[in-house]
C-alpha positions in Angstrom: -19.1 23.3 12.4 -16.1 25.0 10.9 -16.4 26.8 7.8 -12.9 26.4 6.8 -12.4 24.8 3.7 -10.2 21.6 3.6 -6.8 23.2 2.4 -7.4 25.7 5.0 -7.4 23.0 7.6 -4.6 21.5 5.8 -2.6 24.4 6.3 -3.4 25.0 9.3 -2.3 21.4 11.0 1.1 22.1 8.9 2.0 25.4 10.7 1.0 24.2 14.0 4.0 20.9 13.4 1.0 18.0 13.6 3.0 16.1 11.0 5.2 13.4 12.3 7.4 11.6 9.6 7.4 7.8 10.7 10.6 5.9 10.4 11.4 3.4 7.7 9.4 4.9 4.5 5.9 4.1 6.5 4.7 7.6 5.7 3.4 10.2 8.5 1.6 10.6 11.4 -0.9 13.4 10.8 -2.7 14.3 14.2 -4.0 10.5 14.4 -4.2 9.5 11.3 -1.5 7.7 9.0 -0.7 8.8 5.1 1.2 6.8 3.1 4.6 8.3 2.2 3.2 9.1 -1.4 0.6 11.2 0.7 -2.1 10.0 -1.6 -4.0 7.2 1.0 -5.1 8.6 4.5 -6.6 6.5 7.1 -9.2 8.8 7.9 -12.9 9.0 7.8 -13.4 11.7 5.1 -10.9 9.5 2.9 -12.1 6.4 3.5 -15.8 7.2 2.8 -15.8 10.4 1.1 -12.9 10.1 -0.9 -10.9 12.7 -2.8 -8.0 14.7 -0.8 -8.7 15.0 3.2 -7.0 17.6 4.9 -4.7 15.5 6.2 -3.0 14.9 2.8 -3.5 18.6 2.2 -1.6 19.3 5.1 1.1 17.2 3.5 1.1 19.0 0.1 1.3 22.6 2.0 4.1 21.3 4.0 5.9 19.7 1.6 5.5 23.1 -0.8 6.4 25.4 1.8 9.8 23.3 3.0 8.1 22.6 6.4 8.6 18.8 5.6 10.9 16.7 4.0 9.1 14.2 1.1 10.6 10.6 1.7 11.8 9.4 -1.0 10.3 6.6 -3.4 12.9 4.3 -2.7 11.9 4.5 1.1 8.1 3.8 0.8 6.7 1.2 2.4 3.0 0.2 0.7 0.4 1.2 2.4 -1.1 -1.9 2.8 1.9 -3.4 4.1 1.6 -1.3 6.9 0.9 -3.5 10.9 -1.7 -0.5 11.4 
């Protein structure tokens, strides 16, 4: 087991460009997980049952603070729940 902490592993699936930005508002693509384009909702395990801010959404916030990513903007997002996956 990895004793990075979460924003570490955030960080690190920013720098290695494991963020795709998914067409239409839908959000991102983060390794195989989706975010929601507010990056507050993650389909992941550690969101879904743990809760709190995964490292997939922490990879958003680093990438999004160090210009790696482009935020979509609100008028773009699709609801999460909308969402066919």
């Amino acid at each position: 087991m990895s004793n990075l902490t979460r924003e570490a592993k955030g960080r690190d699936i920013a720098e290695n460009g494991d963020i795709n930005v998914l067409p239409d508002g839908a959000g991102y693509y983060v390794g195989d997980y989706h975010v929601d384009c507010d990056a507050t909702e993650c389909t992941c395990n550690d969101f879904v049952y743990r809760g709190g801010r995964c490292k997939h959404l922490l990879a958003i916030d680093y990438a999004e603070s160090v210009g790696l990513l482009d935020e979509p903007g609100d008028d773009d997002c699709v609801d999460f729940d909308d969402l066919p996956f």
